[in-house]
C-alpha positions, 0 to 999 in steps of 0.5 A: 304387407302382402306377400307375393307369390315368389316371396311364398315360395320361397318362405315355404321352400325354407321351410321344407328344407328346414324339416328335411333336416331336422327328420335326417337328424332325427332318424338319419340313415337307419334301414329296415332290417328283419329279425331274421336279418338282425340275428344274423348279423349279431351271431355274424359279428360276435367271436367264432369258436369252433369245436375239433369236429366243426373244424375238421367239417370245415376242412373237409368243405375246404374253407376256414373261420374266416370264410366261413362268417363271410359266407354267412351273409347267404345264410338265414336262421330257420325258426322251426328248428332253433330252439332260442329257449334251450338251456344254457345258451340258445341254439340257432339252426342256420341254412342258406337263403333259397337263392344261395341253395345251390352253393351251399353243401352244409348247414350248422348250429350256433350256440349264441353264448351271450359275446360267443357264437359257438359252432360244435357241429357242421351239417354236410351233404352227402355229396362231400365225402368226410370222415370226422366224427 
């Protein structure tokens, strides 16, 4: 029994399809993320709560907890200056990503509390006037 060239092909076509398959159900569509990135996310999704101070920063910047985490997506952790170690709970330091500098006047520190990211104090340019303390 010989096989043709178009019987081949086909033979072969099925099986590559075949494979697609089973390589889309095994790794179906996961992304590269960084751990940047993942970290972001995970603060991002966990509960906000934020101290009078913070609150009253946010005040000052004209935006609520809500805008807040939205806005967070244009913001990275800085390494050099979070200490993940730091007892009882992490301390993450959260900045804009150099492209969204420009739009951005404030800096924090989330406290990751196991299922709780929390926001005691809000950084804020000079260049906004606020008077919490």
């Amino acid at each position: 029994m010989r096989m043709t060239f178009w019987r081949r092909l086909r033979f072969y076509g099925f099986g590559f399809g075949l494979g697609l398959l089973i390589i889309y159900s095994m790794f179906g569509t996961r992304s590269c993320v960084s751990v940047n990135e993942q970290k972001m996310q995970e603060l991002v999704f966990q509960e906000f709560r934020l101290s009078e101070k913070a609150l009253c920063k946010l005040n000052c910047l004209k935006k609520n907890a809500m805008l807040l985490k939205i806005e967070l997506r244009h913001f990275e952790v800085n390494y050099d200056l979070t200490d993940v170690h730091k007892k009882p709970y992490g301390e993450y330091f959260i900045q804009p990503k150099k492209e969204f500098a420009t739009q951005y006047n404030y800096k924090l520190i989330i406290n990751d509390c196991d299922t709780i990211s929390r926001i005691d104090d809000i950084s804020v340019d000079a260049k906004t006037t606020c008077t919490c303390q």
